[in-house]
PABA-878406 format. One record per residue (C-alpha): residue number from 1; residue in one letter; x, y, z. Coordinates in Angstrom, 3 decimals. Layout:
resi/resn/xx/yy/zz
NUM/a/X/Y/Z $
...
# end
This chain:
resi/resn/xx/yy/zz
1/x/71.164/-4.972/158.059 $
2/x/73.308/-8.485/157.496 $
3/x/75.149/-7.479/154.941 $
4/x/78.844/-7.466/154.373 $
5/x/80.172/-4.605/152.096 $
6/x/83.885/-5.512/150.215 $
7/x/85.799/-4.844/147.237 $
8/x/88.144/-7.599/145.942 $
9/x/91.443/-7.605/143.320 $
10/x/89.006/-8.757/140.438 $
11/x/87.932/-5.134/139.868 $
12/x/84.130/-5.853/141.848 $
13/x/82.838/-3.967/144.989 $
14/x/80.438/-6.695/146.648 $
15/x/77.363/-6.098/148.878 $
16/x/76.644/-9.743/150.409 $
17/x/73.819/-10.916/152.475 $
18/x/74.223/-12.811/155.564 $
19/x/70.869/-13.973/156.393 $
20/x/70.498/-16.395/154.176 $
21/x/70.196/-20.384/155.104 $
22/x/73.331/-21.988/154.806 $
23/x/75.172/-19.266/153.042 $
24/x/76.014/-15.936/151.763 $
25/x/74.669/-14.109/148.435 $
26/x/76.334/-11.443/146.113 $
27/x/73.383/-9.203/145.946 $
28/x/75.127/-6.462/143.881 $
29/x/78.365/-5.691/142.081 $
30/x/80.127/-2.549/140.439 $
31/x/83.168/-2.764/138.501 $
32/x/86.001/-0.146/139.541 $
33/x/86.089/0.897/135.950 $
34/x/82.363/1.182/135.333 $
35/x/82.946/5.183/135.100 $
36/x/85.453/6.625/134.011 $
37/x/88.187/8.139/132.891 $
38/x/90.167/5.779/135.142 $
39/x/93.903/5.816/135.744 $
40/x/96.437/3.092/136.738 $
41/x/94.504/0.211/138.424 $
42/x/90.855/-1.476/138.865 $
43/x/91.086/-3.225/142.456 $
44/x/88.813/-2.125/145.617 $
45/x/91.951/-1.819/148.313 $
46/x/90.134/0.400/151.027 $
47/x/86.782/-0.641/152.891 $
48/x/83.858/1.306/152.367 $
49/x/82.135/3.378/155.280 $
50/x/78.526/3.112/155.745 $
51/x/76.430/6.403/156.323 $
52/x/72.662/6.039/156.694 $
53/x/71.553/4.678/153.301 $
54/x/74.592/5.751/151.535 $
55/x/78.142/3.751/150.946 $
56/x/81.205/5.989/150.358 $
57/x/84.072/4.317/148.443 $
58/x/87.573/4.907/146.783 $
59/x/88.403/3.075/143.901 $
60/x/91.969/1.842/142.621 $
61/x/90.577/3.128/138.992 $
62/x/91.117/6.480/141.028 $
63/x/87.641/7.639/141.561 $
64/x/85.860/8.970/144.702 $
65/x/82.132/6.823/144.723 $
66/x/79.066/7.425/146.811 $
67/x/76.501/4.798/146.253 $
68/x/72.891/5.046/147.843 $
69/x/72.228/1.206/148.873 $
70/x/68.082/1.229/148.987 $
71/x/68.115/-1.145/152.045 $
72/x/65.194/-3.041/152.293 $
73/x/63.428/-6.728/153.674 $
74/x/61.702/-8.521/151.423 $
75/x/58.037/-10.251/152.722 $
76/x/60.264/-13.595/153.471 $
77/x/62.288/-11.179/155.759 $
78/x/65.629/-11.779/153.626 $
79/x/67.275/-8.519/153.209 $
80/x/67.591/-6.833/149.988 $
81/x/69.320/-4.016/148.217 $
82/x/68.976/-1.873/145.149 $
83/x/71.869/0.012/144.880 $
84/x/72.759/3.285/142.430 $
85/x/75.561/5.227/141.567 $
86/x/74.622/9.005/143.080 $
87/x/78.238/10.789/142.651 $
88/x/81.435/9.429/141.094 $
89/x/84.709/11.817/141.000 $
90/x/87.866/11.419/139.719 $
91/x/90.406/11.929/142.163 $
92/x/93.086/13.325/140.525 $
93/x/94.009/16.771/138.792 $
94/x/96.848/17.771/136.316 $
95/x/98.629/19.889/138.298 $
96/x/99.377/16.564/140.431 $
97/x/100.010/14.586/137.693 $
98/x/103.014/16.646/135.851 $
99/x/104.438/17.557/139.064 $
100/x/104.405/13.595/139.646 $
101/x/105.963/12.588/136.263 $
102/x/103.440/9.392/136.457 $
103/x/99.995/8.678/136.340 $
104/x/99.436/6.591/139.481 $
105/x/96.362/8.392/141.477 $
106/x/94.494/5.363/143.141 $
107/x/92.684/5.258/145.953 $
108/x/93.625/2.451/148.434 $
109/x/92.896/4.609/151.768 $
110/x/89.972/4.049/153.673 $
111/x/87.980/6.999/154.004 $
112/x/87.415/9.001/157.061 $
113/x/83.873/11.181/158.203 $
114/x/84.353/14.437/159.687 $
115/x/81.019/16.190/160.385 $
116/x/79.763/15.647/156.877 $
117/x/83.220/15.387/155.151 $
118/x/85.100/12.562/153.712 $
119/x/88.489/12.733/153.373 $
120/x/91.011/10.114/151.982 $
121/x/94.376/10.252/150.233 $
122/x/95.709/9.130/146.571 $
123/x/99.247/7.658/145.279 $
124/x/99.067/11.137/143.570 $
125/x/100.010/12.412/146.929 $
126/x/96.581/14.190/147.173 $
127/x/94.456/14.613/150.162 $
128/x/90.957/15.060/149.692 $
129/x/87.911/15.949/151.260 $
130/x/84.484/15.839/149.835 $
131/x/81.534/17.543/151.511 $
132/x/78.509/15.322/151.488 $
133/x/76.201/17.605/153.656 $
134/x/73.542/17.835/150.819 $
135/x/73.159/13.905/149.707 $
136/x/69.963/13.586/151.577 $
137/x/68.447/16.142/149.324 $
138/x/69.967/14.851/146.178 $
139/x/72.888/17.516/146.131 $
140/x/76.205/16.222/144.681 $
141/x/79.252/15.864/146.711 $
142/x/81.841/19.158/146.336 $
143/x/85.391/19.326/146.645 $
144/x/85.815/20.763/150.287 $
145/x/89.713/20.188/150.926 $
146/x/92.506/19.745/148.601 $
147/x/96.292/19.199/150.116 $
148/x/99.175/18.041/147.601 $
149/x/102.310/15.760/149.581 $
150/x/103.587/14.025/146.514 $
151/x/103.797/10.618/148.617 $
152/x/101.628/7.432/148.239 $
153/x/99.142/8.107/150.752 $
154/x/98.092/4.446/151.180 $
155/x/97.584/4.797/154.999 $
156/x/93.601/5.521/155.876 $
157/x/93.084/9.048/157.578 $
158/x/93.036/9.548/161.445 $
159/x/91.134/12.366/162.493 $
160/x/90.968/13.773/166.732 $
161/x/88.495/15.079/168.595 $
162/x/89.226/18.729/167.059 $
163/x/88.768/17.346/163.311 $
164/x/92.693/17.886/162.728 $
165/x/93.799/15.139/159.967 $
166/x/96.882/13.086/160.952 $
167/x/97.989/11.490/157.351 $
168/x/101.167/9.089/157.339 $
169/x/102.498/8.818/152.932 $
170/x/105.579/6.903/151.614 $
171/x/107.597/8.870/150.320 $
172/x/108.298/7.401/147.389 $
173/x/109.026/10.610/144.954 $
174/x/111.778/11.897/146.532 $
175/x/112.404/16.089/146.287 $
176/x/111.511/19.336/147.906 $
177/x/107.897/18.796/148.369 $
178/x/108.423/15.414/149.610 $
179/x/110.976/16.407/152.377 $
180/x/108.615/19.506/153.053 $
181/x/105.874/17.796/153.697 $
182/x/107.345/14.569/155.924 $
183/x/105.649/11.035/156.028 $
184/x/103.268/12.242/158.735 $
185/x/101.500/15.458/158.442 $
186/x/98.903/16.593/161.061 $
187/x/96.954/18.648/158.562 $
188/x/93.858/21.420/159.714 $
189/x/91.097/20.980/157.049 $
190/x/89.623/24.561/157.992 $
# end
């Protein structure tokens, strides 16, 4: 399809068409903070993956989104789109939080497919991992994977051929879990 997927600092995730003559159309917006509860910020930092009909998005406002596009053509052959909201998580969890002392907990890491996960990290210094296996059938996303560094994990996910996680986080609340856990962890999601 010729469309363009991007989020922006004005707090809108885009889905633009290409095809048309002489220049591009916003088909479809969402707000970051269109759901919530929301913590620290409202820009789309990360770009969204694309799996079959579905886009799968992190959110500044600190949420997890998958978003079911209903790709289509039109009868003048212009491509179209109809998007909904299937699953929206917050991506943060109290335990994080006090042992922060702040509230920051955005999302500005791309995220990364393994077999049907998708994983992607937080300024909370949480790694998550959402199992998607069951969106096809209208199943929710679950938490699969949950892995606390206490750094800004800004940096997108790298994952090998063995589904090991390499995350890189600056560490920007210094103590003991901090100089436990490094700036680059290879993590194993099993």
């Amino acid at each position: 399809y010729p469309l363009v997927y991007a989020g922006s600092r004005d707090d809108l995730l885009r889905v633009i068409a290409l095809d048309r003559t002489g220049q591009s159309e916003v088909l479809w917006t969402l707000d970051s903070e269109s759901i919530c509860p929301c913590l620290w910020n409202d820009d789309w930092d990360s770009s969204p993956i694309i799996i079959g009909d579905y886009m799968i998005e992190g959110s500044e406002s600190s949420r997890f989104w998958v978003i079911k596009l209903n790709r289509s053509y039109d009868a003048a052959g212009l491509v179209q789109v109809a998007p909904e909201v299937v699953f929206s998580d917050q991506v943060w969890d109290q335990e994080a939080l006090s042992a922060n002392g702040d509230d920051h907990a955005s999302v500005e890491s791309s995220v990364t497919i393994v077999d049907d996960v998708a994983y992607f990290g937080t300024s909370a210094g949480l790694i998550w991992g959402y199992d998607l296996s069951g969106i096809d059938e209208g199943r929710a996303p679950t938490r699969a994977f949950r892995f606390y560094t206490s750094g800004d994990n800004d940096p997108s996910i790298v994952a090998d051929d063995e589904g090991m996680l390499y995350v890189a986080g600056e560490n920007d609340r210094p103590g003991p879990r901090a100089e436990e856990v490094g700036q680059l962890t290879k993590l194993d999601p099993s």
